[in-house]
ZAVO-160169 format. One line per 10 residues: number of its first residue (from 1); for each residue x, y, z of C-alpha. Coordinates in Angstrom, 2 decimals. Layout:
// ZAVO-160169
NUM> X:Y:Z ~ ...
***
This chain:
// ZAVO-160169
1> 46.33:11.84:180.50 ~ 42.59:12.57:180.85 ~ 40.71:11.11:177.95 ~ 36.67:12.32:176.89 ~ 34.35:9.43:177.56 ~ 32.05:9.85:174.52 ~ 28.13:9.75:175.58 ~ 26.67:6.76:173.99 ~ 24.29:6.87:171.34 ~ 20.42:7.84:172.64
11> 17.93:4.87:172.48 ~ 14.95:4.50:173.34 ~ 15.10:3.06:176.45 ~ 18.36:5.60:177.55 ~ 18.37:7.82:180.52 ~ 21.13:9.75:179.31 ~ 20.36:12.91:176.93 ~ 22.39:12.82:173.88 ~ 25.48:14.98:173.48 ~ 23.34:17.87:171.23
21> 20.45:17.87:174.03 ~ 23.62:17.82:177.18 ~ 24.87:20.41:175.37 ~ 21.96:22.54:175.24 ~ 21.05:21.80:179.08 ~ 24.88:22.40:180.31 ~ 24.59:26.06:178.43 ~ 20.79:26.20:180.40 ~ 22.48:25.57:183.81 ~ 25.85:27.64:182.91
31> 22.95:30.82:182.40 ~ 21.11:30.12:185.08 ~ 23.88:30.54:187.70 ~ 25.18:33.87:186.08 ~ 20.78:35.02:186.13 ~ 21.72:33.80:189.94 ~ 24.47:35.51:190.43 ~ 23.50:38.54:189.07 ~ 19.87:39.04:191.04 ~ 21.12:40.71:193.75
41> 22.36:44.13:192.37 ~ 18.35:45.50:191.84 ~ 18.07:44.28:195.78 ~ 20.77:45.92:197.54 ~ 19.14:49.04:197.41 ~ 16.24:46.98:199.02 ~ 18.06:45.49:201.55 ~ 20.10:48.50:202.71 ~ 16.62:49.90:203.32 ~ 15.27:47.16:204.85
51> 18.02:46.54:207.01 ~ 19.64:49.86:208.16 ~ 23.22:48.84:206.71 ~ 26.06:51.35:205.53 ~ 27.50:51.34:201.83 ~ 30.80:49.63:203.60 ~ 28.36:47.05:204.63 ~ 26.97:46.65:201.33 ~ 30.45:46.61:199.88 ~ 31.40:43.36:202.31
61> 28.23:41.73:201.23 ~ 29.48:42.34:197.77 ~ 33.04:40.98:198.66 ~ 32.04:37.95:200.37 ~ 31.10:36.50:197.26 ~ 34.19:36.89:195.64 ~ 36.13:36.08:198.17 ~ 33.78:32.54:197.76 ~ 34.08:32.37:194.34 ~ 37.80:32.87:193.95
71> 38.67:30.65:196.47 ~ 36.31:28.17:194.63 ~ 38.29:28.78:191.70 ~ 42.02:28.06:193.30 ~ 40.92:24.92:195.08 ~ 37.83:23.16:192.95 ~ 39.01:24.21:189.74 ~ 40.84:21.07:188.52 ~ 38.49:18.89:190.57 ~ 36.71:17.44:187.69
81> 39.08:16.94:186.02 ~ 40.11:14.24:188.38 ~ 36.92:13.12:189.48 ~ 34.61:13.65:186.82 ~ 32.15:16.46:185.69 ~ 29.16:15.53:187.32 ~ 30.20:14.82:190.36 ~ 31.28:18.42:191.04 ~ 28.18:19.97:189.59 ~ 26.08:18.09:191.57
91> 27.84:19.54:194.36 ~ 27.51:22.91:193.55 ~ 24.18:22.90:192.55 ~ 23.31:21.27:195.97 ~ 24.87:24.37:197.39 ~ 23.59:27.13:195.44 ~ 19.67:25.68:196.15 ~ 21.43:26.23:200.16 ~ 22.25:29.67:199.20 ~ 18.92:30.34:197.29
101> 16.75:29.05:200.48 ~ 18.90:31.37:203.02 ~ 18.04:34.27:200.30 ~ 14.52:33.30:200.34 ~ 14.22:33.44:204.58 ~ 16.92:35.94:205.06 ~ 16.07:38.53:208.29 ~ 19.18:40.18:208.75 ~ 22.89:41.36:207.30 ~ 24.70:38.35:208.94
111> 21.96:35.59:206.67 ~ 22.82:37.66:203.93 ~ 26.47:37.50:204.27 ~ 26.22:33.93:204.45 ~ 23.98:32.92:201.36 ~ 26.59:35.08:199.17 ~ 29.75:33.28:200.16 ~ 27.86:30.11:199.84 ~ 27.08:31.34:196.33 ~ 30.11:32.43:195.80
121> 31.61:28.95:196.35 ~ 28.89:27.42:194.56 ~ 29.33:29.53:191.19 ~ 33.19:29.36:191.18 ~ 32.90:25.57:191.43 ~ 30.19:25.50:188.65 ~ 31.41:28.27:186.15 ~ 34.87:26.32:185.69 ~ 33.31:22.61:185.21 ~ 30.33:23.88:183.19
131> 32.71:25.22:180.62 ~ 35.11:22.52:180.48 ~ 32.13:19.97:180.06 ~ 30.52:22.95:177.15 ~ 33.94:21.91:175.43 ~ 33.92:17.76:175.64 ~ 31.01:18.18:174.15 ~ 31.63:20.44:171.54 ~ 29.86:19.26:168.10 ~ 32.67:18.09:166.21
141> 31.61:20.02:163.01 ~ 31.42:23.24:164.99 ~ 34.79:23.31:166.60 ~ 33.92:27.28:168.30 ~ 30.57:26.69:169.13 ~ 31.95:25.81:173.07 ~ 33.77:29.00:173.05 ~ 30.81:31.33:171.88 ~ 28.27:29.45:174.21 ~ 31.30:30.28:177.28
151> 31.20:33.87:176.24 ~ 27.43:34.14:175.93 ~ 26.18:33.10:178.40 ~ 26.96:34.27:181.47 ~ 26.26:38.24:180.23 ~ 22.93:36.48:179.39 ~ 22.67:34.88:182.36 ~ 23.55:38.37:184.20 ~ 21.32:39.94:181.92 ~ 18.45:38.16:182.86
161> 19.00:38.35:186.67 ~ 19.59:41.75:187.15 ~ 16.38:42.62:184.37 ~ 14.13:39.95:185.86 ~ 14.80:40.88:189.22 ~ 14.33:44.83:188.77 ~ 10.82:44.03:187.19 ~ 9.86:41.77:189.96 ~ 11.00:43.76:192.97 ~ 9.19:46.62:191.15
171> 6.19:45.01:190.38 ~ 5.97:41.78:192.04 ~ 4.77:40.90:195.36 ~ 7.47:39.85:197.82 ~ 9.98:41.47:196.46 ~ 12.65:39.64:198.94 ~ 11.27:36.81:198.25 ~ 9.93:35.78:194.85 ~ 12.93:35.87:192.48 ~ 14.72:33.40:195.06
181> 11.73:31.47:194.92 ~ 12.19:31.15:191.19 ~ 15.67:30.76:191.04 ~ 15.10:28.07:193.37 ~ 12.94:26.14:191.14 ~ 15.01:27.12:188.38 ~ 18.01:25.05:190.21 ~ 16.13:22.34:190.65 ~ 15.00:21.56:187.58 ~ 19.08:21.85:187.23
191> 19.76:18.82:189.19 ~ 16.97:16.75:187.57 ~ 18.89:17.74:184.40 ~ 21.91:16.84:185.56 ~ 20.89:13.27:185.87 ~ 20.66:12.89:182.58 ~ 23.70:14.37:181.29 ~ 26.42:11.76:180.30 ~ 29.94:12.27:181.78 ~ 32.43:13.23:179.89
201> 35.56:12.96:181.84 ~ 37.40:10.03:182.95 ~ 38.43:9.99:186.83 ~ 42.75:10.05:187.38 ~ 44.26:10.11:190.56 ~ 45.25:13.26:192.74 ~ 42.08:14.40:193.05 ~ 43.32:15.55:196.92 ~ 46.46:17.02:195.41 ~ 44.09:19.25:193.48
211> 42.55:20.64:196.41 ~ 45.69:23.01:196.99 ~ 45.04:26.00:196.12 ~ 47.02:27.34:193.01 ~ 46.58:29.16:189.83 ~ 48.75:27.35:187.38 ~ 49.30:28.08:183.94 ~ 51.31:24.94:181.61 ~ 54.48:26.47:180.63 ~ 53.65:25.56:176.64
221> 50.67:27.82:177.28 ~ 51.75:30.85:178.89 ~ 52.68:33.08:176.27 ~ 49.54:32.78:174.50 ~ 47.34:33.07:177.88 ~ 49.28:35.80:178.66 ~ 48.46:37.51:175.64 ~ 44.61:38.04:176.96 ~ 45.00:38.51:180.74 ~ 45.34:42.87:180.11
231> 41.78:42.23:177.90 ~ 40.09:40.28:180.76 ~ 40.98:42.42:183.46 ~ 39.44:45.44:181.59 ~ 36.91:43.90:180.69 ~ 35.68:42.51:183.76 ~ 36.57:45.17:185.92 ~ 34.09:47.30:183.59 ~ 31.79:44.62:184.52 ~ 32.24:45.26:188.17
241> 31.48:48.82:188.02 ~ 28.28:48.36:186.68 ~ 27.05:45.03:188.90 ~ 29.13:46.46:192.00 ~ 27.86:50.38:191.43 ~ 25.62:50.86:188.57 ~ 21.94:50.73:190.29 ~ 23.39:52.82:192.60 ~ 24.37:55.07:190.64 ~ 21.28:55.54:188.38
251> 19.51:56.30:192.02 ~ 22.24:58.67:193.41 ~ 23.04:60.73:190.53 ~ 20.35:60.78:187.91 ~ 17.69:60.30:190.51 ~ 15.98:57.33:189.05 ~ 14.90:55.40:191.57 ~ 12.79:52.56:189.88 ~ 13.86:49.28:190.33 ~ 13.57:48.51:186.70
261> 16.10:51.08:185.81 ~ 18.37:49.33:188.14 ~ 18.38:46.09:186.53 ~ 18.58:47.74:183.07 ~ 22.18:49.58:183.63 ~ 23.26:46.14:184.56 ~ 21.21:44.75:181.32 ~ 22.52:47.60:178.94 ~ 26.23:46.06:179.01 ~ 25.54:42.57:179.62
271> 22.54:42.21:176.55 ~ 24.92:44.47:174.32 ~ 27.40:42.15:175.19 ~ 25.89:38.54:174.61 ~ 24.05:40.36:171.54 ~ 28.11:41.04:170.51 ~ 29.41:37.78:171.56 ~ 27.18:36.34:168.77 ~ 27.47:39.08:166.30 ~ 31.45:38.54:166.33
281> 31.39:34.96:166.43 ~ 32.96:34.19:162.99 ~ 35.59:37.30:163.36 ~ 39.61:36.21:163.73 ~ 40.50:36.47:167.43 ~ 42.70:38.98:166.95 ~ 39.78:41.15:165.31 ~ 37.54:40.52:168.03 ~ 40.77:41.37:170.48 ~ 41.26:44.67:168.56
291> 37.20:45.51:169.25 ~ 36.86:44.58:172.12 ~ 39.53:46.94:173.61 ~ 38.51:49.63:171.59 ~ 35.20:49.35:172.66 ~ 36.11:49.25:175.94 ~ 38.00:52.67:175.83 ~ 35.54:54.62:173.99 ~ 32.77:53.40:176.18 ~ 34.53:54.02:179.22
301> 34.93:57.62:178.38 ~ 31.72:58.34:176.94 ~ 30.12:56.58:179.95 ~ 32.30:58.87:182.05 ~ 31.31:62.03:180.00 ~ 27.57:60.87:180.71 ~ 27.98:60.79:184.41 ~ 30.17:64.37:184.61 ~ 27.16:65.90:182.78 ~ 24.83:63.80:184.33
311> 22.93:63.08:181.20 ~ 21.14:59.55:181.23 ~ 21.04:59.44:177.68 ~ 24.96:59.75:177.13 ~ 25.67:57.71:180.20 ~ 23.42:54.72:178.31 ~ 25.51:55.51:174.99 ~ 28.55:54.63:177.32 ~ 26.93:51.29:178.49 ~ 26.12:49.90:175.26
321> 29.44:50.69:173.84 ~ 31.29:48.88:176.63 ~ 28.76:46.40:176.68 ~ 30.16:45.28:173.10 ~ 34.05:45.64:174.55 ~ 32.80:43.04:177.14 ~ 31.09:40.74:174.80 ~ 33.91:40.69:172.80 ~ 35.96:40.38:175.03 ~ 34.36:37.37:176.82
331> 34.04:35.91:173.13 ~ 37.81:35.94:172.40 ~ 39.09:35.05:175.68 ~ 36.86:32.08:176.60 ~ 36.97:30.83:172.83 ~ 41.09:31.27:173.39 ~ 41.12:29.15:176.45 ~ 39.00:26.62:175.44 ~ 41.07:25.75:171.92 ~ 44.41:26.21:173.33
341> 43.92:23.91:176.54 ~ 43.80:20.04:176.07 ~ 41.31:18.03:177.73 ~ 42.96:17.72:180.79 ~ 44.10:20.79:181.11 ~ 40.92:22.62:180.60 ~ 39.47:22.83:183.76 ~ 42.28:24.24:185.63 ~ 42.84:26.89:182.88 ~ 39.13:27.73:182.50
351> 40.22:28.47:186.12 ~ 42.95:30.40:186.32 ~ 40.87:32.64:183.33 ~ 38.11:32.74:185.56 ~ 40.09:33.65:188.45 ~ 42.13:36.90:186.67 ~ 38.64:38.02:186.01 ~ 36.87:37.57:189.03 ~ 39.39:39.14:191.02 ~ 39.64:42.46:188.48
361> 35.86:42.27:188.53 ~ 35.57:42.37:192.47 ~ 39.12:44.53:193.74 ~ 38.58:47.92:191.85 ~ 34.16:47.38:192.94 ~ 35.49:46.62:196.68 ~ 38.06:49.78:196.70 ~ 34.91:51.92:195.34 ~ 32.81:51.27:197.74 ~ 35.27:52.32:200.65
371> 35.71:55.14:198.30 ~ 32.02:55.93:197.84 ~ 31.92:56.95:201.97 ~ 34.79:59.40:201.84 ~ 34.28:61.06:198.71 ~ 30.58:60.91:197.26 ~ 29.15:57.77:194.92 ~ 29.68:60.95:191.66 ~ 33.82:61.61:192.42 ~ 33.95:57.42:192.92
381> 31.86:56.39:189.49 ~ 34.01:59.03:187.82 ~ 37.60:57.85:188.86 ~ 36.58:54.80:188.37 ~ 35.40:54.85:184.76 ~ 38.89:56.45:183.61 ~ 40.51:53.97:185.17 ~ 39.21:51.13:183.12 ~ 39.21:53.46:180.00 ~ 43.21:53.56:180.63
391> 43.11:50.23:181.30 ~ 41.43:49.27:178.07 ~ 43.23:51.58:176.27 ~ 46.60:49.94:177.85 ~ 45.29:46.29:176.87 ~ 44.69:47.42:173.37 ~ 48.07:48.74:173.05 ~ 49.38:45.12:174.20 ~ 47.42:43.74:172.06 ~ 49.42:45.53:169.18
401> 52.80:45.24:170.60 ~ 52.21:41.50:170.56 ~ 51.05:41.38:166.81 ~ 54.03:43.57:165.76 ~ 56.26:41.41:167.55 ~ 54.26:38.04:166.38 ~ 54.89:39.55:162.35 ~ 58.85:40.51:163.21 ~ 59.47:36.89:164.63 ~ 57.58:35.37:161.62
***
C-alpha cells in the first residue's frame, strides 16, 4: 500500500514550498492547463479562415485531443501512483510547453493537428496527478477543500482561456500567436514551480504494469462511483456543446461575430460554474447532486428555447443556468472521488472519473460536427441541447431512485 510522504517542515534554508504554498501552486498549474486547454475555441473560427479547412476538419482537430487525452487517461493514470507525483508532471508539463511552441509557429492543418494531440496527452496525464497530489495535500482541518479546488478549477481555468483568448485575438496583435506566447510563459513558470513542490507519494512497483490501458473501478467502490457517472456525463457533455460548438454558434445564428463574444459563451457556463462550485461548497452531496441535475435540465431547455427563437438574451439565460448544473456537478463528483478513494487508489479513480467525462464531453461534440455539414449548425445546436436536457433530466431521476432505495435498505 501507497503511503503520503509528508513535506517536511519549511526552514529557512529549504527549497521545498511548504504544503499550504504546494497547495496553492498545484491548484495554479491544475488552472493553467484547463486556461490551456480551453484557448483554442475563440481561434477555430480564426484558423478555419486562415487555413481554408471544412467544419469536418475542424471537428478532427477537435477530436484529436480527446482522443490524446483519453488515451492519457487509460495508460498514465495510475502512473504516479507508482512512481511518484512529480515525476509525471514534469513530464507533462515538458510536453504541453512542446504543444504550446507548435501552436505558437503553426502554418498549416497538419501542425495543428499535432500540437492538440500532444496537448491532449499532456492534459490527461496532468489533470489526473494534479488532483490526486490537490488531495495528499489536503489541509487536515479542511478535509473538502481538495475536492472544491478539483471542481473549481478547471471551469476557471476554461474560463480564463476561452475569455482571455477572445479579448486578445480581438484586440491583440498576433492573434495566432500571442496567447501561446503567454501560455508558454505561463508553463514555464510551472516547471520552476514544480521544483519546489515536495512529493507526496511513495514509489511501489508495477509502474510498467500500469501502463496497460484500463479503466478500473475497486469493487468496494463501485456502487458509490456508479452513483455519479449519469451526473458527469450530462454534465460534461453540456460542456462539450459549448467548447466544441458554442463560438460557432454565436457567429452562425445570432450573427455575432466578435471574438469576445466567442470566448464569453464558453465563459458564461464555465464562470457560473466555478462561481457555483464555491457557492455550494458546504451543501450535502446529495443536495448539490439534486442541483446540479436540475440545473442542468432547465438550462438545457431554456438554452434550447433561446436558440429556436434566436434570442441572445434567452440563449445567455440558458448558459448561466447550466453553467451552475456544471459547477455543481464538478463540485460533487470530484469532492466524491476524492473522499471515497484511498491514497493509492486515487489516481487511477481520479482517472477513470476523468475518463467518463472526457469521453461524454468529446463523442456527442464529434457526432455534431459531422452533423453540422448535413443538416445546418441551427437543426445540430438544437438536437443537441435536448439531448443533454433528457440526459440531465434522466441523471436526476437516478439520482432519486438511488436515495429511495438508499432510505428502504436503511
Amino acid at each position: 500500500m501507497t503511503t503520503v510522504v509528508d513535506a517536511p517542515p519549511a526552514t529557512p534554508g529549504s527549497r521545498r514550498l511548504s504544503r499550504p504554498v504546494a497547495f496553492a501552486a498545484i491548484a495554479a498549474i491544475l488552472v493553467t492547463f484547463a486556461a490551456a486547454s480551453a484557448a483554442p475555441s475563440p481561434l477555430y473560427v480564426v484558423y478555419q479562415q486562415l487555413f481554408h479547412f471544412s467544419a469536418i476538419t475542424l471537428t478532427f482537430i477537435f477530436a484529436v485531443y480527446v482522443v490524446g487525452l483519453v488515451g492519457a487517461l487509460l495508460t498514465l493514470g495510475a502512473l504516479s501512483d507508482h512512481v511518484g507525483r512529480r515525476p509525471v508532471l514534469a513530464a507533462a508539463i515538458a510536453l504541453e510547453a512542446v504543444s504550446l511552441i507548435l501552436f505558437l509557429t503553426a502554418g498549416d492543418v497538419t501542425v495543428l493537428l499535432v500540437a492538440r494531440l500532444l496537448q491532449g496527452i499532456a492534459t490527461g496525464a496532468a489533470f489526473t496527478t494534479l488532483g490526486a497530489t490537490l488531495v495528499d495535500l489536503n489541509p487536515p482541518h479542511s478535509p473538502g477543500r481538495a475536492g472544491l479546488i478539483n471542481g473549481i478549477a478547471p471551469t476557471t481555468g476554461l474560463s480564463i482561456g476561452a475569455l482571455g483568448c477572445g479579448f486578445l485575438v480581438q484586440f491583440g496583435p498576433a492573434p495566432t500567436h500571442l496567447i501561446w506566447g503567454l501560455l508558454l510563459a505561463a508553463m514555464i513558470l510551472a516547471g520552476i514551480s514544480l521544483a519546489g513542490i515536495p512529493e507526496t507519494s511513495a514509489r511501489k512497483p508495477g509502474a510498467k504494469a500500469s501502463l496497460a490501458p484500463k479503466a478500473k473501478v475497486p469493487s468496494h467502490l463501485r456502487g458509490d462511483f456508479l452513483a455519479i457517472v449519469p451526473i458527469i456525463i450530462a454534465s460534461w457533455a453540456i460542456a462539450g456543446l459549448y467548447l466544441a460548438l458554442g463560438p460557432s454558434v454565436a457567429a452562425s445564428v445570432f450573427g455575432l461575430t466578435n471574438h469576445v463574444i466567442g470566448g464569453l459563451v464558453v465563459t458564461l457556463l464555465c464562470a457560473s460554474g466555478a462561481i457555483t462550485s464555491f457557492a455550494m461548497r458546504k451543501l450535502r452531496p446529495q443536495t448539490v447532486l439534486a442541483l446540479a441535475g436540475t440545473f442542468l435540465t432547465v438550462g438545457g431547455l431554456v438554452g434550447v428555447l433561446g436558440v429556436q427563437v434566436e434570442n441572445i438574451w434567452v440563449a445567455a439565460v440558458g448558459a448561466v443556468l447550466s453553467g451552475i448544473g456544471f459547477g455543481a456537478a464538478a463540485l460533487a463528483q470530484f469532492g466524491a472521488v476524492a473522499a471515497m478513494a484511498a491514497p493509492h487508489e486515487r489516481g487511477e479513480l481520479l482517472a477513470v472519473a476523468l475518463t467518463v467525462a472526457y469521453v461524454a464531453f468529446s463523442i456527442p461534440a464529434v457526432i455534431a460536427g459531422f452533423a453540422d455539414t448535413s443538416y445546418g449548425l441551427h437543426s445540430t445546436a438544437l438536437v443537441y441541447g435536448l439531448g443533454v436536457a433528457v440526459l440531465s433530466a434522466l441523471a436526476l431521476g437516478a439520482q432519486a431512485l438511488r436515495k429511495r432505495n438508499t432510505q428502504r435498505l436503511a
